[in-house]
N, C-alpha and C positions, 0 to 999 in steps of 0.2 A: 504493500500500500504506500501511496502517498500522500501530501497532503491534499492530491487534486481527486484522487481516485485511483483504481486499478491500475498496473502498469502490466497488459499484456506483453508476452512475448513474441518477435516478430515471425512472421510463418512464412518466410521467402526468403531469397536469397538475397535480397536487395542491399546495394551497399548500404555499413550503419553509419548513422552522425550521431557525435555527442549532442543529448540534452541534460543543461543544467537547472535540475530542479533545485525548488527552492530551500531543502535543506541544504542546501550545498555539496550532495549528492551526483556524481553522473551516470548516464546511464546513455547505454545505444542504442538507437532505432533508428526505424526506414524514416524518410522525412514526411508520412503520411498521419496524418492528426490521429485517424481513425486507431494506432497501433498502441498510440498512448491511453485511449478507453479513457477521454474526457471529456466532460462534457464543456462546451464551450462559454454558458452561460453560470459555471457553477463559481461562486467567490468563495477564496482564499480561505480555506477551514482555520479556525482560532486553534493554541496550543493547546492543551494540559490545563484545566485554572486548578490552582490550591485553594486548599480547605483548611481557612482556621481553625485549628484545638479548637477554643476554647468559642469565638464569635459563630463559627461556620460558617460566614460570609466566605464566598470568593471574590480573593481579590481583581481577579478579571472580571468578575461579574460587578464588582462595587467599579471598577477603574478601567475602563474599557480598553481591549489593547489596540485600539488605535491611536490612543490619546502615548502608548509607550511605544507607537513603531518606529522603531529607530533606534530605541534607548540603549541598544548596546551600540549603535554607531555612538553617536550625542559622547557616551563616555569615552570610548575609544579614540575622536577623533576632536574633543573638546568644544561641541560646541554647545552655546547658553542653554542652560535647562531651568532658566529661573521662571517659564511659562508656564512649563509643564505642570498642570494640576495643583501648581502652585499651592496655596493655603492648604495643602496636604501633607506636609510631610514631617508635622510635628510626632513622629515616633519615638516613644519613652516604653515600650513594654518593658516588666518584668517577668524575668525568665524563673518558672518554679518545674516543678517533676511535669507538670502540662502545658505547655505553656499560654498564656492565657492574654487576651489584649486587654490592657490597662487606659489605653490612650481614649479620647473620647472621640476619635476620631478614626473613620478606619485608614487604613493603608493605602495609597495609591498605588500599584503596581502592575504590570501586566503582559503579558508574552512579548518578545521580542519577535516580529514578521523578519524576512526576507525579502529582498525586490530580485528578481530574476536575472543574472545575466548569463552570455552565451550565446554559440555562435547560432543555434538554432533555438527561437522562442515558443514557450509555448501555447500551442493554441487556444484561444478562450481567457487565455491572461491578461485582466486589466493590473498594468501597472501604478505605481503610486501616482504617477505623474500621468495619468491617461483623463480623457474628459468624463470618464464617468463620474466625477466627483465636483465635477466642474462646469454647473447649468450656466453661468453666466463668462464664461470667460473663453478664450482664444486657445486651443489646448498648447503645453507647452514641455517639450518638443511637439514635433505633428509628427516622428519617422519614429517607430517603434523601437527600431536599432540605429539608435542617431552615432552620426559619425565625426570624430573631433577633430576639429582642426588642432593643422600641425603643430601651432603655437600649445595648446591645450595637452599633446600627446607629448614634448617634448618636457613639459613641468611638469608632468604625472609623470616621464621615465627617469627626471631629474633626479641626481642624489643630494643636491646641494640646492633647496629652492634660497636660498638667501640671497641669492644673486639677484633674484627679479624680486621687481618693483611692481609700484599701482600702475605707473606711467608704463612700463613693459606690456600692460596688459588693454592699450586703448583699442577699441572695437572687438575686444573679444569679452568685457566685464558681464554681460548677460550670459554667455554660453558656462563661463570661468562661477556665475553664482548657478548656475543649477548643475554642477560638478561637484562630488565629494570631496574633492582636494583642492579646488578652484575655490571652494564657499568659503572654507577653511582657511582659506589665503587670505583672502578678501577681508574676511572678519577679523581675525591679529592685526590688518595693515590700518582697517577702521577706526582702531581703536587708540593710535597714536599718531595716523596720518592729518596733515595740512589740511589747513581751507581748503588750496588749490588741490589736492588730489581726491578730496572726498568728492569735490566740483565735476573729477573728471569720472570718475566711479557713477555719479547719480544723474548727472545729465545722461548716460549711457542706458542707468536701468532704470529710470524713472517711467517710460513709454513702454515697458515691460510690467511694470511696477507688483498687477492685479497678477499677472498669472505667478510672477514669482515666491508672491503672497501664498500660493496653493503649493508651493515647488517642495520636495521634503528636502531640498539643500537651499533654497533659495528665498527660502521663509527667513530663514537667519539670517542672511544679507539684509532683508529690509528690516529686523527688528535692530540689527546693531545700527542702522541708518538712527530709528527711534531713541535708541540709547547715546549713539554717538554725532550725529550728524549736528547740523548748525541750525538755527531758530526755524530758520525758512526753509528749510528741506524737511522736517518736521512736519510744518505746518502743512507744504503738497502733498504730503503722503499724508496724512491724516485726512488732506478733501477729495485725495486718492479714493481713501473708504469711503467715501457719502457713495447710498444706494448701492451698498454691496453688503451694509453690515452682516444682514441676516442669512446670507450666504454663506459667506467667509465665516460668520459663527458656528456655521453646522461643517464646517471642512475642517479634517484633522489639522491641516498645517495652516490655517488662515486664521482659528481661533486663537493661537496662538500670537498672531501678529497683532489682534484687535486688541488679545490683553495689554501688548507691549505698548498700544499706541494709547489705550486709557490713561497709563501710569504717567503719559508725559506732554499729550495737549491739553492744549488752554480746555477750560471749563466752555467757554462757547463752544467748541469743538467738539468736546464732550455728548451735551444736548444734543445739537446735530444727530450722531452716532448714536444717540443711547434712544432718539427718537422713534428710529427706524425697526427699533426691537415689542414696540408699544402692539397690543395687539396678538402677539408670537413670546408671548414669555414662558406662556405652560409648553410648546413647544419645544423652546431652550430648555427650559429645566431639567424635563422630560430627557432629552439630548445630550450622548455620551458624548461631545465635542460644548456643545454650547451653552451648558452646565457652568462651565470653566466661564465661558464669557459673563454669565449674568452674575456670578462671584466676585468678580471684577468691575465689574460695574457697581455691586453697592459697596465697595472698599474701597474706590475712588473718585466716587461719583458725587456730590450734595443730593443730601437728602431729598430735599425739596424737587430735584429734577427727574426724582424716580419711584415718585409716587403710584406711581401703576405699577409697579413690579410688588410692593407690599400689596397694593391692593387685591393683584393675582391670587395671595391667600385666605382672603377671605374667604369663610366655610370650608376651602380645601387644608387646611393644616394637617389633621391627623393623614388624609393620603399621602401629600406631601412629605410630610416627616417621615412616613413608612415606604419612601422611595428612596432606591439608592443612590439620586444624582440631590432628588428632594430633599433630603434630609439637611445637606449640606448649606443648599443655598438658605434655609433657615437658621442653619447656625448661623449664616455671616447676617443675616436680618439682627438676630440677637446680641449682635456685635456690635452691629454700626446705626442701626434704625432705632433710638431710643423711645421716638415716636411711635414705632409697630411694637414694641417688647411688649403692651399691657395686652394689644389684641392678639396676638399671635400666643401668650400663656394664659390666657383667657379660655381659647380652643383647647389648648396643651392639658388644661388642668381637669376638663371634662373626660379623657382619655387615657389618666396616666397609669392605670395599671393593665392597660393595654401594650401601650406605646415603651414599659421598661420590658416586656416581654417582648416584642418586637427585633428583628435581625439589625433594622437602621433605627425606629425609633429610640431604642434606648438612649445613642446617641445625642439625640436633640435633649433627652434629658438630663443627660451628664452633662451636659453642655451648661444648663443651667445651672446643676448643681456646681458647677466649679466656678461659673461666669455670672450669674445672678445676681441678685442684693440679696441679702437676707429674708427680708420678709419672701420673698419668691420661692428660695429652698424650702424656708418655712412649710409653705403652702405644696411642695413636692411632697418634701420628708413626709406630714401629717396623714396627706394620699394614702401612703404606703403602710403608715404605723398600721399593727395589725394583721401585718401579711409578710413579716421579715422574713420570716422561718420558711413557707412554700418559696419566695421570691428567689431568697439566694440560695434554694437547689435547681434553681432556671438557668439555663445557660446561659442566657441574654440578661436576664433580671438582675441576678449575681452582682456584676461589674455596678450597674446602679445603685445596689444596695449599697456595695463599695463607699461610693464616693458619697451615699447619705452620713454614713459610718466619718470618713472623712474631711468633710467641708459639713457637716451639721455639728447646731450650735451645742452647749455641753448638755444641754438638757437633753437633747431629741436623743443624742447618743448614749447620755443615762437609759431614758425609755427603751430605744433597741437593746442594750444589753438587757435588762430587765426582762423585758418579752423574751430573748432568746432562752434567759434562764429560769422561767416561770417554766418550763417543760411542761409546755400545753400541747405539743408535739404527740398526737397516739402514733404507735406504732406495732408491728407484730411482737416485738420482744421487748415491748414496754420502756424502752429504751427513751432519755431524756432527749429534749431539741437540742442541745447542747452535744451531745455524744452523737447524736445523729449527724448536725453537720459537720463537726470533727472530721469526720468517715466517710463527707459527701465529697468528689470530684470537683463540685463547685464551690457550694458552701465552705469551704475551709479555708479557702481566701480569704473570705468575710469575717471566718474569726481570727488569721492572720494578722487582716488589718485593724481590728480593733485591737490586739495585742500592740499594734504598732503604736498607736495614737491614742487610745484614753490615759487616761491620768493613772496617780497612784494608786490612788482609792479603787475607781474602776478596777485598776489590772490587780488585785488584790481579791478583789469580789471573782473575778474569773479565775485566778489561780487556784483559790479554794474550789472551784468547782468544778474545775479540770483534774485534781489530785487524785480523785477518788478513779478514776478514768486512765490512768498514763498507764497501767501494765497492758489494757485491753490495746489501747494505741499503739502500742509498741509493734500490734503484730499488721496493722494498718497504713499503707504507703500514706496515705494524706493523713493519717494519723501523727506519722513520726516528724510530720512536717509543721506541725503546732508542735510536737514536743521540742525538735530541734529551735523552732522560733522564739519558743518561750526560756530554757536555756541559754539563748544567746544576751537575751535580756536580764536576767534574774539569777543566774546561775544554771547548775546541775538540780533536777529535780529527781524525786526519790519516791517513787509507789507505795 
């Protein structure tokens, strides 16, 4: 198998050509499509996705791997990844015998694709760069197997590019940014070159501008434009985008460009652009590319100019939340919109022992318990009192319990421990909620981190009522990880 489908064996004698498939694989055959057994409208099958221990979320499924195609070139070949999914990559896990996500946020992560090369293509293959992803623009190349000029094949066999310059490269900078090694060039020379040679770079791809914008090497050209270029080059490429946003928002490599260009035009410019999205937001949201742009727009934007994007949630919150692109852009609401926080935990607070049971909702609730005012967690924690003991044997719930445990004020945290130790828990062998969650998979986090964080008095109330318990634990994996926890705090404890 491949990633494309079956790869018959050829049944004639006919001379073979290598084809390189996309694993980077070669194989031989006749040059007749039909021998390869694929089909010609079939797209590019996704990797492998992983499975959280402890979330279960997939990370390709939370993080699309369009939004990471490339991601092993980007590292290999250095170029900016400060777009990529940006506001994601706050990862703090700790690492226990399961390992479990701690973060309130999940992972961005996701297969790394291949683009096809070789001397025979294969048939039915749209490329990154082909117009299937590209209803408004000029496709960029138009020759399936484009051919480089000799300028371009003599820097690519080059051992030493140190020699050439920007000026080396006048009427080739367009072919030179949709090249892997030409982008790459281009980008280091941006970044400390002259007025005069960025002049001579962008008059060149400015009348390129749009398709480069979609280009998976030539995106980076115009964002370092963004990052490095001069007021007024800036400014063109920013009215570049007018009536393209919503496109370029749903294109793996265009979304990327729109975020670069929020972070650095004028607020008129802003409006413009953030205009054209009115209308089409539950789309974005929804949208494993354009997700990323509506998160960007309210961390950059004034409030006041994106009122329709809050307004989007009204009555949709709990779906939203329990979406994997949704959930997120709510976090960044609860960040930056102090105006929507009362209506947006207003919805949140009808739903919440839903929504900590939930694969994403939880999330938007950790969110608040870390990110909130007081009275807000207040009004989470209370939700829950009541329901500790089933919650953190949840796989999902757990982690919220956590952070109640955590960021709740000393009282609520009294209350949790109380409830856990009022062994109001039945069970077949009579066993206290205490000893139960010891021994639970999940639960033992949660009494983890209250070993972590309550006070004297607290972990004093719990050691006596752990004592009676530590030989049965001893013969229990998530057992001996409360004994070990407690030990490292308190000393050696003795049965």
């Amino acid at each position: 198998y491949t990633r494309f489908g079956m790869v018959s064996a050829p049944t004639h004698s006919a001379p073979l050509h290598p084809v390189i498939l996309p694993s980077g694989r070669s194989i031989y055959s006749t040059p007749s499509a039909n021998n390869l057994g694929i089909n010609p409208s079939q797209e590019p099958l996704s990797m492998s996705m992983g499975i959280s221990p402890r979330n279960g979320v997939s990370s390709s499924e939370y993080f699309p791997s369009t939004m990471s195609l490339f991601q092993e070139q980007e590292s290999s070949f250095g170029y900016p990844n400060s777009i990529s999914s940006a506001s994601h990559q706050n990862s703090n896990n700790t690492t226990m015998y399961k390992q479990r996500s701690y973060n309130s946020t999940p992972i961005r992560e996701g297969p790394s694709n291949s683009t096809i090369t070789g001397p025979t293509p294969i048939p039915g293959y749209q490329s990154p760069t082909s117009t299937r992803n590209r209803p408004n623009f000029t496709s960029f190349p138009t020759n399936k197997t484009p051919t480089r000029s000799t300028l371009l094949e003599e820097f690519r066999n080059s051992k030493n590019n140190k020699k050439f310059e920007l000026k080396d490269l006048i009427g080739h900078f367009v072919e030179f940014s949709g090249d892997q090694h030409g982008s790459r060039f281009i980008q280091q020379k941006l970044e400390s070159a002259s007025i005069a040679d960025k002049h001579l770079v962008f008059k060149e791809i400015y009348p390129h501008a749009l398709n480069l914008m979609v280009d998976v090497f030539g995106n980076y050209v115009i964002q370092k434009f963004f990052e490095h270029g001069t007021s007024e080059q800036k400014k063109l490429l920013g009215d570049k985008l007018q009536g393209q946003v919503l496109s370029l928002s749903l294109q793996m490599y265009g979304c990327r460009v729109v975020q670069k260009a929020l972070e650095v035009i004028s607020v008129d410019q802003q409006a413009a652009l953030v205009g054209e999205l009115e209308g089409h937001v539950l789309k974005c949201i929804k949208d494993q590319n354009g997700n990323h742009v509506i998160q960007k727009v309210i961390e950059q934007v004034p409030t006041q100019l994106i009122k329709f994007i809050v307004d989007t949630f009204s009555g949709k919150v709990y779906t939203l939340a329990t979406h994997p692109y949704g959930c997120r852009v709510i976090q960044r609401i609860l960040e930056h919109c102090s105006d929507a926080q009362q209506l947006i935990l207003k919805e949140l607070l009808h739903c919440t022992a839903d929504l900590v049971q939930d694969q994403y909702g939880n999330y938007v609730v950790q969110h608040v318990l870390e990110h909130g005012t007081p009275r807000d967690k207040s009004k989470i924690i209370n939700q829950l009192l009541g329901q500790i003991v089933p919650l953190s044997q949840h796989k999902f719930a757990s982690n919220v319990i956590e952070k109640c445990v955590q960021h709740g004020a000393h009282e609520q945290r009294e209350a949790i421990i109380d409830e856990i130790l009022a062994d109001s828990l039945p069970s077949a062998d009579n066993a206290g909620a205490l000893e139960v969650m010891m021994k639970d998979q999940y639960a033992n986090y949660v009494i983890q981190k209250i070993i972590d964080v309550c006070d004297g008095q607290q972990r004093e109330k719990i050691i006596e009522s752990i004592q009676p318990h530590i030989a049965t634990l001893k013969k229990f994996t998530y057992g001996k990880h409360i004994i070990a926890r407690l030990e490292k705090i308190v000393g050696k404890l003795s049965s």
